[in-house]
C-alpha positions as CSV (number, residue, x, y, z in Angstrom):
1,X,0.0,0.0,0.0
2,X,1.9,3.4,-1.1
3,X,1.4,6.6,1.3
4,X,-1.3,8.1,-1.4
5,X,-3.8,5.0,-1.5
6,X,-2.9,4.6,2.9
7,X,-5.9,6.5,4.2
8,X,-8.3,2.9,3.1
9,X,-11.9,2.8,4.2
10,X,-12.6,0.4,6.9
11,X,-14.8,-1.5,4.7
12,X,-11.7,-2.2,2.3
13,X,-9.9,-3.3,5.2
14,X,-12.2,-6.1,6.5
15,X,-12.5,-7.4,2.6
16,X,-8.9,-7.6,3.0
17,X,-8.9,-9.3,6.2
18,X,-11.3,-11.9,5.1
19,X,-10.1,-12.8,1.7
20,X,-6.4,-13.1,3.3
21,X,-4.6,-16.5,2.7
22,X,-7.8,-19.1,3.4
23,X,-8.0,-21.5,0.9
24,X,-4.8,-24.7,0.9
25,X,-4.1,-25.3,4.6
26,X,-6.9,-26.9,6.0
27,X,-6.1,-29.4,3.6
28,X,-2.3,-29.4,4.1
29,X,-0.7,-33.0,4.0
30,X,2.3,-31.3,6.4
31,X,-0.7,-30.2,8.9
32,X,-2.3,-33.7,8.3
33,X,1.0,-35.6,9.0
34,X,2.5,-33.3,11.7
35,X,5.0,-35.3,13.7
36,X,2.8,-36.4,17.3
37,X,5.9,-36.4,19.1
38,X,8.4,-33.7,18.3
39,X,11.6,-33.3,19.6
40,X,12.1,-30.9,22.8
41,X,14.5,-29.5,25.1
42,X,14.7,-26.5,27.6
43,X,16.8,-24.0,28.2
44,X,17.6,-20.7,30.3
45,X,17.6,-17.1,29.0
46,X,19.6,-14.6,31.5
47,X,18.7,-11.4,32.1
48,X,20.4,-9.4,34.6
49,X,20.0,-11.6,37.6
50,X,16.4,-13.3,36.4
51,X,16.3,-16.5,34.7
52,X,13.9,-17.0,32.2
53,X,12.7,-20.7,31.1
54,X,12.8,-21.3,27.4
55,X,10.8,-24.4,25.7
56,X,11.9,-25.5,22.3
57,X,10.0,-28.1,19.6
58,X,11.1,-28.9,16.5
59,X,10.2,-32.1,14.0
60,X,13.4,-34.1,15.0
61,X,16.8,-33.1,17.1
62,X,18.9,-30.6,15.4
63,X,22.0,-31.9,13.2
64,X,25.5,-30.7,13.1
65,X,25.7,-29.5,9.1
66,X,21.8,-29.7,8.2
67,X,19.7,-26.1,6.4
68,X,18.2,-24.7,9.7
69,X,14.7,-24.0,9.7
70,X,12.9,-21.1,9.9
71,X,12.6,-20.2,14.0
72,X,9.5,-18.9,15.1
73,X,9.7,-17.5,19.0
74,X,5.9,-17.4,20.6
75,X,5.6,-14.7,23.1
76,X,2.4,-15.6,25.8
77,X,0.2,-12.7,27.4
78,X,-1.0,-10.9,30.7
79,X,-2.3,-14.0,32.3
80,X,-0.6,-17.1,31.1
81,X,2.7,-18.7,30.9
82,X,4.9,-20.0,27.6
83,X,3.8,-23.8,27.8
84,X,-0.2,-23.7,28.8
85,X,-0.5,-20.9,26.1
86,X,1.4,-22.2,23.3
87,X,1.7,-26.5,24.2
88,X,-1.5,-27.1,26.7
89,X,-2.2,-31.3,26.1
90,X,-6.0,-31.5,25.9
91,X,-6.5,-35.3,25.9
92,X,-10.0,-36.1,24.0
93,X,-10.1,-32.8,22.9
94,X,-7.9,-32.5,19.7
95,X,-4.6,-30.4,19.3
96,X,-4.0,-27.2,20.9
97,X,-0.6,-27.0,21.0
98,X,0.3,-24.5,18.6
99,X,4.6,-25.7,18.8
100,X,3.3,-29.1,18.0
101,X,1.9,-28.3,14.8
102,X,4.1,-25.4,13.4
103,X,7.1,-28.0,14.3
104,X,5.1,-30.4,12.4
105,X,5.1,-27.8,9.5
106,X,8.8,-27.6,9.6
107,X,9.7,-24.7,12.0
108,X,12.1,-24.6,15.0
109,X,9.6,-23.4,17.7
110,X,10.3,-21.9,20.8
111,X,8.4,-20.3,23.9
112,X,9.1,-18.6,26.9
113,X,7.5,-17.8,30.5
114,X,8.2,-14.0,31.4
115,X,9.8,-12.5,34.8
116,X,7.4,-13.8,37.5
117,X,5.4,-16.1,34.9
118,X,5.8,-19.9,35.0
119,X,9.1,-21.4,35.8
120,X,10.6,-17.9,35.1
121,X,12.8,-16.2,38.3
122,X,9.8,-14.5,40.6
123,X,11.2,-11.0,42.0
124,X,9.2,-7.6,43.0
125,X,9.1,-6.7,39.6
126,X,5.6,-5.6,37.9
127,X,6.9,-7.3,35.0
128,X,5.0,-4.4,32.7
129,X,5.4,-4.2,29.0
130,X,8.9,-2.7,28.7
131,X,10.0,-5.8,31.0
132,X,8.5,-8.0,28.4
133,X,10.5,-6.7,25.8
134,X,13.4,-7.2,27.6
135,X,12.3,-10.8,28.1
136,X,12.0,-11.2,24.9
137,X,15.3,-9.8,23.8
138,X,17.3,-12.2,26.2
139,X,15.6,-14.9,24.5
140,X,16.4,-13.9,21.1
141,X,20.0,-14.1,22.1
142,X,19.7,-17.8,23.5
143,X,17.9,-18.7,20.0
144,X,20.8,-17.1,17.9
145,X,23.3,-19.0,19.8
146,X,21.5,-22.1,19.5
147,X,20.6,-22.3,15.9
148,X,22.3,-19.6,14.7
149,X,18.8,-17.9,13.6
150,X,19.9,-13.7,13.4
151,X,16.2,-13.1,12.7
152,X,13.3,-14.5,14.1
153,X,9.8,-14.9,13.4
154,X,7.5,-13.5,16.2
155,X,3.8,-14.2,17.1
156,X,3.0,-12.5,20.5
157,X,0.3,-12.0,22.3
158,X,1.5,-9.0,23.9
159,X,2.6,-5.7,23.0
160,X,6.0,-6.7,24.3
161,X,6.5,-7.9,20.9
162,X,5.8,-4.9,19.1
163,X,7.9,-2.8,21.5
164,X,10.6,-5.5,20.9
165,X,9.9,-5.3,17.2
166,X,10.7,-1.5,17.3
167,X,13.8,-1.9,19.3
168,X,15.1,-4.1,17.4
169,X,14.7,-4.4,13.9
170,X,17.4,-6.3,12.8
171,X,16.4,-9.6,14.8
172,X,12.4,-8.9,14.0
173,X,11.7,-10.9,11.0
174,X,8.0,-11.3,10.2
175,X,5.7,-10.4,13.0
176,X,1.9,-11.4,13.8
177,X,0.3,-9.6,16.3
178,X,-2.7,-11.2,18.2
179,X,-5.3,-10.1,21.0
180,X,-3.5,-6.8,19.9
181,X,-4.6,-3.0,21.0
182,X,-3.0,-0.5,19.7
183,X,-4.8,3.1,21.7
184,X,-7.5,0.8,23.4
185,X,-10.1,3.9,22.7
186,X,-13.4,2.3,22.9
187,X,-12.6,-0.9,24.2
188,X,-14.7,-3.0,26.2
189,X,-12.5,-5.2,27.7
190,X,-10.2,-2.0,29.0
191,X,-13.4,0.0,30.0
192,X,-14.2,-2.8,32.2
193,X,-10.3,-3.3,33.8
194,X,-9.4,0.4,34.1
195,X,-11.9,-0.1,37.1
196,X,-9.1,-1.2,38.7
197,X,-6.5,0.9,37.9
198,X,-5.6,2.3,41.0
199,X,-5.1,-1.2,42.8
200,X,-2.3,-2.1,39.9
201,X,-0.7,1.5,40.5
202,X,-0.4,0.1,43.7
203,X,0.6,-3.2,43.5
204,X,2.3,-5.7,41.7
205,X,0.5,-8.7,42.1
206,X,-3.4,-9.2,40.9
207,X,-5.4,-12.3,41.8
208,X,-5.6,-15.1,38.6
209,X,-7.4,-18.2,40.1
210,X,-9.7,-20.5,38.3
211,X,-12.9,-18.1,37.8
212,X,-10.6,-15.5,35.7
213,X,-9.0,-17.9,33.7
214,X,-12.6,-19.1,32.3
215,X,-13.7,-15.4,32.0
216,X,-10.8,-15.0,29.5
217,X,-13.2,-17.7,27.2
218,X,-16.8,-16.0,27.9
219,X,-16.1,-12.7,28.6
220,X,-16.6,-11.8,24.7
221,X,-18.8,-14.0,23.0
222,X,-19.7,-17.6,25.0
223,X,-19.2,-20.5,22.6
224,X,-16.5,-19.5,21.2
225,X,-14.5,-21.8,23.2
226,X,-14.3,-25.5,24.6
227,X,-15.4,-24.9,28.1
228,X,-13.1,-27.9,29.2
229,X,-9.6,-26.1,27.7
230,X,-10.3,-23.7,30.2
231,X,-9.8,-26.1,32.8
232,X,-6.5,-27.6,31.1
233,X,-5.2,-24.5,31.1
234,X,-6.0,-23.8,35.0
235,X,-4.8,-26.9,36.3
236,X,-1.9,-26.1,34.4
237,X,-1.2,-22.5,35.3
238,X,-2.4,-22.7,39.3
239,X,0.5,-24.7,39.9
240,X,2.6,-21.5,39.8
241,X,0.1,-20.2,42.1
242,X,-2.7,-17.8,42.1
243,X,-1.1,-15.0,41.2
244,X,0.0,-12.6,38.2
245,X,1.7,-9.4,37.7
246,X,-0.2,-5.9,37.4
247,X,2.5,-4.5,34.5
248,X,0.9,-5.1,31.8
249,X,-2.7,-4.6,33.0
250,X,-1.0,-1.4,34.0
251,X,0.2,0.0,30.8
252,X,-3.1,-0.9,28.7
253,X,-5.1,1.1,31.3
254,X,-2.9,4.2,31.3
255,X,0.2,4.1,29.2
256,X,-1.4,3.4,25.9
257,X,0.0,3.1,23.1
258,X,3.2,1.6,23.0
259,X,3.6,0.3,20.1
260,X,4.1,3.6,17.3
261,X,3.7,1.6,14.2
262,X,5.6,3.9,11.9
263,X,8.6,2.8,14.0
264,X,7.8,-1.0,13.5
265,X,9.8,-2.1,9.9
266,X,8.8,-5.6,9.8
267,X,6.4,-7.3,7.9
268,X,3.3,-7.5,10.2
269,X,0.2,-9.5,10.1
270,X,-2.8,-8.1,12.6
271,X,-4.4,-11.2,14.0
272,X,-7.6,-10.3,15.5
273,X,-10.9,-12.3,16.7
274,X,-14.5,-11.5,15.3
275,X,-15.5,-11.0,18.7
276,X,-12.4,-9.7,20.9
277,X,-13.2,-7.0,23.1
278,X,-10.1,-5.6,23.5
279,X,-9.5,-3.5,20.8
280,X,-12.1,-2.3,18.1
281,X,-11.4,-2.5,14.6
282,X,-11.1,1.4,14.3
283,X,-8.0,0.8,16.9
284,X,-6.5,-1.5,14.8
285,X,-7.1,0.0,11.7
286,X,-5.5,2.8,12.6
287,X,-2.9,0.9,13.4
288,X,-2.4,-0.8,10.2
289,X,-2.6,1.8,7.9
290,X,0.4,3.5,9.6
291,X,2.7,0.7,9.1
292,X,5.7,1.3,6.9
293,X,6.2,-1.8,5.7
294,X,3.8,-2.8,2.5
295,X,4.1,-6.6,3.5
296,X,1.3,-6.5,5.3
297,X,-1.5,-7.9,6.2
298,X,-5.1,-7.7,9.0
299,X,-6.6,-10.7,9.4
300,X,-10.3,-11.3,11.2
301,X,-11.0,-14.3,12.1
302,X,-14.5,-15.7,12.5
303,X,-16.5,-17.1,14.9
304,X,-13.2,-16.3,17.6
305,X,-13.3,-14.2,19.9
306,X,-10.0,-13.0,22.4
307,X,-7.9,-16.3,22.4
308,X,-7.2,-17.2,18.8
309,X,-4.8,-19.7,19.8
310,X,-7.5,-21.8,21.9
311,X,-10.5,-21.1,20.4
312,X,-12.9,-23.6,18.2
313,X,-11.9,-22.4,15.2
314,X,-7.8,-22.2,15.9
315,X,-7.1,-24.2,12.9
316,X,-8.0,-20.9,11.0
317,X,-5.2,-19.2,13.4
318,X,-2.7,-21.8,12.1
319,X,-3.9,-21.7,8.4
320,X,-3.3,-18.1,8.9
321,X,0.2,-17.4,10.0
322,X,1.5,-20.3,8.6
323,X,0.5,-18.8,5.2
324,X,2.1,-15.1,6.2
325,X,5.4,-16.2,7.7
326,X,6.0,-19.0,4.2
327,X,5.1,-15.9,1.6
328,X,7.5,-15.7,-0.7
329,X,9.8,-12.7,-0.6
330,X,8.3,-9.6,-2.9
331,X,10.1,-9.4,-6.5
332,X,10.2,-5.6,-5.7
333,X,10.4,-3.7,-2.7
């Protein structure tokens, strides 16, 4: 899209979003024949004096001499950890674990649990935004030594990846951007939690227990979701305990925005749910139509609401940014 043709209606936009890549993948032998049981292995970002778990999948164990593949670094949210996010088992309930299937599809995949998520180093930190992009660049600097990757592909589910994105360009290869708010104006989801804002000025712990994990399912549009991944996901994540950082629920109450597009160079795709509450599709829209970078794409996906990774329809999710991050590079530009 050149600067003259930039100002696009909204209506232009959402024929964009719904005629993006939708037709081959559902029917993908790769998906179809996606290795069940992918090689793993863990390992320790440092940053500073915090230790930050790292979880890597790939098709089979790396080889001394072999093409690397294309590394795609998964960046979890407000509420949930690397693992439950990105490789929950659902037993009887089909695949949710979105490393199994893109290391099936021939990436080397890798998650990690932020500063006082998960298995990560707990400290006194808020863990807010900037924090997360921190995260994120230790982590980038474990994958580069391990595969040898000086770019990475990033799908976040947090502004931290957008902030990271803008920091640093050179490592930032194509980026996709879900659950994302860009100013938050009109929000329902950020209407409802700046009721809280002075209790996470003031602290830097907020309760997660069972009840909010569900309310991340049916707070938008019930139905949307498999009541029982809900429940996966919290007998997963209460191990760590009941409680989260206030960082991020922080800065998308009063520090908004973050993320100055015109600054981001990457390719971006905007992921988005029909449904999701937390940013509008004016919000986004603005945001697209400032990015630099005419490799771009917004994608709405139907019948999902603010968890396009474990919704019903997450095969659409897949089918989606598998298709961005494998476009062939533009003849001109």
């Amino acid at each position: 899209m050149t600067k003259n043709n930039r100002s696009v209606s909204r209506r232009s936009v959402v024929a964009g979003a719904l005629l993006a890549p939708a037709a081959a993948f559902a029917q993908s032998p790769a998906l179809k024949t996606a290795n069940p049981k992918p090689w793993s292995n863990e390992y320790w970002a440092q940053k500073g004096d915090v230790k930050l778990y790292m979880f890597r999948k790939r098709a089979a164990a790396p080889k001394s001499g072999e093409k690397p593949l294309p590394v795609l670094f998964l960046i979890h949210g407000s509420s949930n950890s690397g693992r439950s996010s990105f490789d929950l088992a659902t037993p009887g309930r089909g695949e949710y674990s979105v490393m199994n299937v893109f290391a099936g599809l021939g990436y080397d995949v890798w998650a990690m649990d932020h500063e006082n998520y998960g298995r990560s180093s707990q400290t006194q930190s808020n863990s807010d935004i900037a924090s997360g992009a921190q995260d994120i660049k230790a982590g980038v600097d474990v994958i580069a030594k391990e595969t040898g990757a000086q770019k990475v592909h990033l799908f976040g589910e947090s502004s931290g990846v957008g902030v990271y994105a803008m920091l640093e360009p050179a490592r930032a290869d194509r980026v996709v951007l879900g659950a994302f708010t860009y100013k938050g104006e009109n929000s329902p989801t950020l209407t409802e939690r700046a009721k809280g804002l002075e209790f996470y000025r003031t602290h830097n712990r907020r309760l997660r227990d069972r009840a909010m994990i569900r309310s991340i399912f049916t707070r938008d549009k019930p139905g949307t979701t498999d009541p029982a991944i809900a429940e996966f996901l919290a007998d997963e994540e209460l191990k760590f305990g009941d409680q989260v950082p206030t960082g991020t629920y922080l800065d998308m109450t009063s520090n908004l925005p973050l993320v100055d597009p015109k600054k981001v160079q990457s390719p971006v795709m905007l992921v988005r749910g029909e449904y999701d509450g937390i940013a509008t599709m004016g919000d986004l829209t603005d945001f697209f139509t400032q990015l630099p970078n005419g490799d771009r794409q917004f994608v709405v996906l139907p019948g999902m609401a603010h968890s396009v990774v474990q919704g019903l329809n997450r095969q659409a999710f897949w089918h989606a940014m598998h298709a961005f991050l494998s476009m062939p590079k533009p003849a001109l530009g």
